[in-house]
N, CA and C atoms as an extended XYZ file, in Angstrom:
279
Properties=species:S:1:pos:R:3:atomname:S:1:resname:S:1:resid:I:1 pbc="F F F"
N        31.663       21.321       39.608 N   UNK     1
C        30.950       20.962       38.421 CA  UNK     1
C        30.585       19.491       38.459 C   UNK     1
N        29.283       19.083       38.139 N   UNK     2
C        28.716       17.353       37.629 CA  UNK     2
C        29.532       17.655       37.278 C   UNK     2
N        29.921       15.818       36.986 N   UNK     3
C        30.660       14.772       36.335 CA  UNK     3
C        29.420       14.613       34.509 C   UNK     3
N        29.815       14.658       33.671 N   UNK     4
C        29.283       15.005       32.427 CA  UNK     4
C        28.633       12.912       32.429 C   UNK     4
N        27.837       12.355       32.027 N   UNK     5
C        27.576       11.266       31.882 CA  UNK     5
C        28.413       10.656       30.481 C   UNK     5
N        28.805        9.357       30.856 N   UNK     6
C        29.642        8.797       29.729 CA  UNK     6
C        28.717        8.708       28.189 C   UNK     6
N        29.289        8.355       27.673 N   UNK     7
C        28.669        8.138       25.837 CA  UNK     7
C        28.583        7.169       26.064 C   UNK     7
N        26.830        6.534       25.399 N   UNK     8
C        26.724        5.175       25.285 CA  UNK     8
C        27.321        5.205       24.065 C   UNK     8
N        27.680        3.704       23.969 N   UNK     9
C        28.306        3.265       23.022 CA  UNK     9
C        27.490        2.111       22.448 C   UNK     9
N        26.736        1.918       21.277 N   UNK    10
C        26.109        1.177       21.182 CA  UNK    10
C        26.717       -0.061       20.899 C   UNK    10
N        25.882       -1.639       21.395 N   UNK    11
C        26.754       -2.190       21.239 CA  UNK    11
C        25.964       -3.535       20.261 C   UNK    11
N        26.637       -4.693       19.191 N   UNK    12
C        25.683       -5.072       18.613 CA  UNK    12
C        24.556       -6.128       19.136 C   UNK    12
N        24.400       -5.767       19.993 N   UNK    13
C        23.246       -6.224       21.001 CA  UNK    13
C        21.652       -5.624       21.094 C   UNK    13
N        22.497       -4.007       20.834 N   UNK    14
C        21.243       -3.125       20.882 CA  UNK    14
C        21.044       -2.656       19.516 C   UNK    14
N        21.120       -2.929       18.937 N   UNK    15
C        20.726       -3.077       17.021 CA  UNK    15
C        19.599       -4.090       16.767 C   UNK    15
N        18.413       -3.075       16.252 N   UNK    16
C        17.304       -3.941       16.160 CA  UNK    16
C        17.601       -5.107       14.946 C   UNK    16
N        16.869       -6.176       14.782 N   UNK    17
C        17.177       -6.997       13.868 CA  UNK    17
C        16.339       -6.283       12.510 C   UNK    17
N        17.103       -6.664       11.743 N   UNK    18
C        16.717       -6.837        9.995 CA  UNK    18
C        15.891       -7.558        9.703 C   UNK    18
N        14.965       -6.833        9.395 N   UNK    19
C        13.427       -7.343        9.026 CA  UNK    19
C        13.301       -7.518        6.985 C   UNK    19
N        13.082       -8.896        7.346 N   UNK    20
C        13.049       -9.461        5.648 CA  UNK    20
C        11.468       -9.097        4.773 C   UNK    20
N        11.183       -7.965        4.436 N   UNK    21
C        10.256       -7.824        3.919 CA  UNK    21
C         9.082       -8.503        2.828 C   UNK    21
N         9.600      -10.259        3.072 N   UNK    22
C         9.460      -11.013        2.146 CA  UNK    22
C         8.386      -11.514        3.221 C   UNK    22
N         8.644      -11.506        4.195 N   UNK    23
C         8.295      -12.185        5.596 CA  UNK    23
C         7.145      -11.864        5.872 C   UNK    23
N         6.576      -10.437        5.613 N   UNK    24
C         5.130       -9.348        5.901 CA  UNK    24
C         4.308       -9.844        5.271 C   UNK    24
N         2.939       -9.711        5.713 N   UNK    25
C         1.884      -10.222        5.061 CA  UNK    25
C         1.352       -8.680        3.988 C   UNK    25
N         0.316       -8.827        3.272 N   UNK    26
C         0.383       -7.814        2.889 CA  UNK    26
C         0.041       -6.294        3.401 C   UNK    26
N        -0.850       -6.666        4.458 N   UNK    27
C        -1.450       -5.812        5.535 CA  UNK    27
C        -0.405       -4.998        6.284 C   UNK    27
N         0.404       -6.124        6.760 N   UNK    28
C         1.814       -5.280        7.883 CA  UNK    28
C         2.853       -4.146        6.441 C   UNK    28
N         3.032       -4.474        5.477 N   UNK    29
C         3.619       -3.810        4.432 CA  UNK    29
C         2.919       -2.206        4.309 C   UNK    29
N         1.557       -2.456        3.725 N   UNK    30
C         0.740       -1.596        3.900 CA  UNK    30
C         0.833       -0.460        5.162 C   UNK    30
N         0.516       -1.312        6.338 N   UNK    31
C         0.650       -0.014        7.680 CA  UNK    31
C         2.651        0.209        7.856 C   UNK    31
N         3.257       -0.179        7.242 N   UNK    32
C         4.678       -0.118        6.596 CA  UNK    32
C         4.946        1.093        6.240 C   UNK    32
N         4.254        1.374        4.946 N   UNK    33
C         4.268        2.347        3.601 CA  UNK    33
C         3.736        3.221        4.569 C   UNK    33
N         2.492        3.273        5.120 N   UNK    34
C         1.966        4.400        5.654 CA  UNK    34
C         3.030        4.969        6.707 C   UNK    34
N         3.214        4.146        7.770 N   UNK    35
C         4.334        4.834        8.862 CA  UNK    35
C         5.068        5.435        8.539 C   UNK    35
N         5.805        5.024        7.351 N   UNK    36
C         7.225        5.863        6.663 CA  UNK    36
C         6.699        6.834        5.775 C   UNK    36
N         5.261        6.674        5.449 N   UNK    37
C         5.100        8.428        4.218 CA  UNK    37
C         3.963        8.582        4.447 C   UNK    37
N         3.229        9.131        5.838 N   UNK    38
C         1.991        9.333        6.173 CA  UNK    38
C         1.425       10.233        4.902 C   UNK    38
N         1.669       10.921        4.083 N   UNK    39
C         1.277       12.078        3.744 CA  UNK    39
C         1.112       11.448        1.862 C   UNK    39
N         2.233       10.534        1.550 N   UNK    40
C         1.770        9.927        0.842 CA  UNK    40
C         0.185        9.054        0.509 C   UNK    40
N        -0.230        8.217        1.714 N   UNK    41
C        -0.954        7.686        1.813 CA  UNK    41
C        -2.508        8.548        2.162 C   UNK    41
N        -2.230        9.552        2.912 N   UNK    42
C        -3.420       10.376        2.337 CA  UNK    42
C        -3.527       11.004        1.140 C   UNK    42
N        -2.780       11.046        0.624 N   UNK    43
C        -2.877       11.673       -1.143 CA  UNK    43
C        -3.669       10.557       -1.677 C   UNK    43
N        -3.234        9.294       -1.814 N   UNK    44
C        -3.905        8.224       -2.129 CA  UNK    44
C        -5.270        8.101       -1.692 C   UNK    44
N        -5.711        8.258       -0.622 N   UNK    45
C        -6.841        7.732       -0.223 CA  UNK    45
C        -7.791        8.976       -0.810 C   UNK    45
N        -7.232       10.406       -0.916 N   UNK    46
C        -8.122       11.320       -1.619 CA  UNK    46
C        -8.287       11.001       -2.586 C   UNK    46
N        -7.379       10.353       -3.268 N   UNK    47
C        -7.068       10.333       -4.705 CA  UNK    47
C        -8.514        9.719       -5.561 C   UNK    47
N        -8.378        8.057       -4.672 N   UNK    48
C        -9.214        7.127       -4.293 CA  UNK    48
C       -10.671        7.786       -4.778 C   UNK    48
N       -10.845        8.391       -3.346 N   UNK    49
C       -12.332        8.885       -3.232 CA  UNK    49
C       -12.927        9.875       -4.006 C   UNK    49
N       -11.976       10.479       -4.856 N   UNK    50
C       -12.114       11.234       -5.893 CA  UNK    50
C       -12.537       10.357       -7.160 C   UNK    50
N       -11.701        9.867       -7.283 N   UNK    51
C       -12.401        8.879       -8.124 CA  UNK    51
C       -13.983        8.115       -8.207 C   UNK    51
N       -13.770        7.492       -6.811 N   UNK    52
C       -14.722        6.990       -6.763 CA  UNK    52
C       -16.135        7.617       -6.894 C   UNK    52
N       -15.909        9.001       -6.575 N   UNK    53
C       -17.007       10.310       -6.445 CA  UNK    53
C       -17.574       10.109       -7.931 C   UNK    53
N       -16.082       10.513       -8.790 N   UNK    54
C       -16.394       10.618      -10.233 CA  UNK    54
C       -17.422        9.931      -10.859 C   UNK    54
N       -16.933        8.403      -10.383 N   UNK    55
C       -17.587        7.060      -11.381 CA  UNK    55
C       -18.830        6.954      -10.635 C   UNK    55
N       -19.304        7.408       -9.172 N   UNK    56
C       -20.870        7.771       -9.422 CA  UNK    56
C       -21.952        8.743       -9.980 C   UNK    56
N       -20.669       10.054       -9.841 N   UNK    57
C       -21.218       10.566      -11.013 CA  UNK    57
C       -21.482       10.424      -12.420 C   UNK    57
N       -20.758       10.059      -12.953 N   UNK    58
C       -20.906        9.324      -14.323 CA  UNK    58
C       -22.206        8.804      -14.369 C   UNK    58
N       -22.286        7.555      -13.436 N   UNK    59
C       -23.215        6.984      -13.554 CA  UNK    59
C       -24.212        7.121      -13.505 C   UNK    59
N       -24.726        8.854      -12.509 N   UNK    60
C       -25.770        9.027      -12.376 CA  UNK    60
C       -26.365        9.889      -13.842 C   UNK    60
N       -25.302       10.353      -14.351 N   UNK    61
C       -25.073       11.390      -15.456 CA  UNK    61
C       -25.750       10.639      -16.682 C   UNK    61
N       -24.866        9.270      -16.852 N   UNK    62
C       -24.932        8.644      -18.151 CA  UNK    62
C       -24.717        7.014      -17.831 C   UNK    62
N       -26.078        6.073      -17.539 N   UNK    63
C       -25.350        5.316      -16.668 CA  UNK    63
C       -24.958        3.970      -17.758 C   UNK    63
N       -25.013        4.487      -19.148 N   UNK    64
C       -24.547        3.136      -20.160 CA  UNK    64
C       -23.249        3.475      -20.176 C   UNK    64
N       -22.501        4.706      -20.283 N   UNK    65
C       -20.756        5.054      -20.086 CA  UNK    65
C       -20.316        4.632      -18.495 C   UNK    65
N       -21.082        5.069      -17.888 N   UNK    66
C       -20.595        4.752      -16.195 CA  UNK    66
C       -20.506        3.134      -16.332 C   UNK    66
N       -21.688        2.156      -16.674 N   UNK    67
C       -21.919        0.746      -16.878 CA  UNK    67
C       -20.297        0.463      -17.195 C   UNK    67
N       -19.748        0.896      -18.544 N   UNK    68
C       -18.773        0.402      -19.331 CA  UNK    68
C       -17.485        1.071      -18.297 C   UNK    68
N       -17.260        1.749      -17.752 N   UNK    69
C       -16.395        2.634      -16.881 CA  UNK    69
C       -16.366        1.357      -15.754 C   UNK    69
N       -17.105        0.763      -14.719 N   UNK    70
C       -17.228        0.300      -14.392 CA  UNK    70
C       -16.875       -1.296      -14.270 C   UNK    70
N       -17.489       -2.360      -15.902 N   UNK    71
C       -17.252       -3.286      -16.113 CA  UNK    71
C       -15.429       -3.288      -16.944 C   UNK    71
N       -14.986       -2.349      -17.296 N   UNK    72
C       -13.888       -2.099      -17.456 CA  UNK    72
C       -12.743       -1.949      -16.411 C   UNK    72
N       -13.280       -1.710      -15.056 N   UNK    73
C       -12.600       -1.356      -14.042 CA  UNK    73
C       -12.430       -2.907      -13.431 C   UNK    73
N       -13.483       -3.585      -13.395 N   UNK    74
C       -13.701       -4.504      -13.012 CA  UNK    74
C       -12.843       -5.861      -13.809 C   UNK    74
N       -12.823       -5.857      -15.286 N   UNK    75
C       -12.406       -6.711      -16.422 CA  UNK    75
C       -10.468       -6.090      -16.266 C   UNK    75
N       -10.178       -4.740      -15.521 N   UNK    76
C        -8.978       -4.348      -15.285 CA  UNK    76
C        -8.546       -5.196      -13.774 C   UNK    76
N        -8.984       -4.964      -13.014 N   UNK    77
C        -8.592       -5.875      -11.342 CA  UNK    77
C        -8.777       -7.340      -11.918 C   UNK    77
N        -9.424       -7.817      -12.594 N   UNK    78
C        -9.619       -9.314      -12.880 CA  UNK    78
C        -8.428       -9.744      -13.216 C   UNK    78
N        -7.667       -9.044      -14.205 N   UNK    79
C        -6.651       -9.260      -14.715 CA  UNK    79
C        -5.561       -9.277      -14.552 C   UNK    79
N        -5.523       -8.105      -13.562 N   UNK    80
C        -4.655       -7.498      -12.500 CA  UNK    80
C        -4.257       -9.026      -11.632 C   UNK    80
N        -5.320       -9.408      -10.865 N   UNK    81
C        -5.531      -10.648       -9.597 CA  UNK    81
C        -5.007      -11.466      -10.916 C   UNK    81
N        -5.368      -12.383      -11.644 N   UNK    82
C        -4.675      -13.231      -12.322 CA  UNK    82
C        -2.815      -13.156      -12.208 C   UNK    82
N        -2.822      -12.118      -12.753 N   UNK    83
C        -1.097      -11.533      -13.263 CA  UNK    83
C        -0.322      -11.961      -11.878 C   UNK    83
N        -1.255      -10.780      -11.054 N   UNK    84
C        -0.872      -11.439       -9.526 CA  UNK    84
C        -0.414      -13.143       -8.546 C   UNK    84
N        -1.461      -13.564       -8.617 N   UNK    85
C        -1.389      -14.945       -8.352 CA  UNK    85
C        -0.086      -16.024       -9.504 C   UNK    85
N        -0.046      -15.788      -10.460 N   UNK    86
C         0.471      -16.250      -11.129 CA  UNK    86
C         2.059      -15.951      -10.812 C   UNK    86
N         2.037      -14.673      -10.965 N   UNK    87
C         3.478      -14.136      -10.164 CA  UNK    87
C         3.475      -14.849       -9.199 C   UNK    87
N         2.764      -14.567       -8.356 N   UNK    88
C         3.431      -15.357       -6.646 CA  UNK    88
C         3.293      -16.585       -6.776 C   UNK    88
N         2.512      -17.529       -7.709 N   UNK    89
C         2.757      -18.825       -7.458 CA  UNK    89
C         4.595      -19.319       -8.514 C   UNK    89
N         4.722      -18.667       -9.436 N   UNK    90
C         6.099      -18.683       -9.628 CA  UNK    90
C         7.223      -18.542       -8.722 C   UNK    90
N         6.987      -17.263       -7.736 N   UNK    91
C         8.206      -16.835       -6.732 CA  UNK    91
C         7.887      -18.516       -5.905 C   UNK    91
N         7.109      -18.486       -5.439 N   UNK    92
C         6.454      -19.763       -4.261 CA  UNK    92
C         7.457      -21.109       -5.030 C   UNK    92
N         7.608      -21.661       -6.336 N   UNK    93
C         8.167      -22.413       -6.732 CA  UNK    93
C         9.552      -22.513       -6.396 C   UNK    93
């Protein structure tokens, strides 16, 4: 009979390092999220384009509600990016 091969034994050498997620830009986070829940992230991106389908329809439908659908979406991310920046220039302090 072979001789059975020994058990590696891992040792803390071969332990990848601990990655500080503070460290990622927002891009590497992003392809992050996706690696670990591929299936998540296509839900999203349908989700997305569903939407986005919608609000041209609208617009083609009714384009003074689509207008307001729109400048609302827009007056929403504005606000959003403010909240944002403001946050991170606090953590940054």
């Amino acid at each position: 009979m072979a001789e059975s091969a020994p058990n590696e034994v891992e040792t803390e050498g071969d332990e990848p390092p601990e990655i500080d997620l503070t460290e990622l830009t927002l891009k590497e986070r992003i392809a992050l999220a996706t690696v670990q829940r591929p299936a998540m992230g296509f839900l999203l991106v349908v989700l997305s384009l569903f939407a986005f389908t919608f609000l041209i329809a609208l617009a083609m439908l009714d384009p003074v509600i689509g207008g307001l659908f729109i400048l609302g979406m827009l007056a929403f991310l504005a606000i959003g990016t403010v909240v944002f920046l403001g946050l991170r220039r606090v953590n940054m302090a």
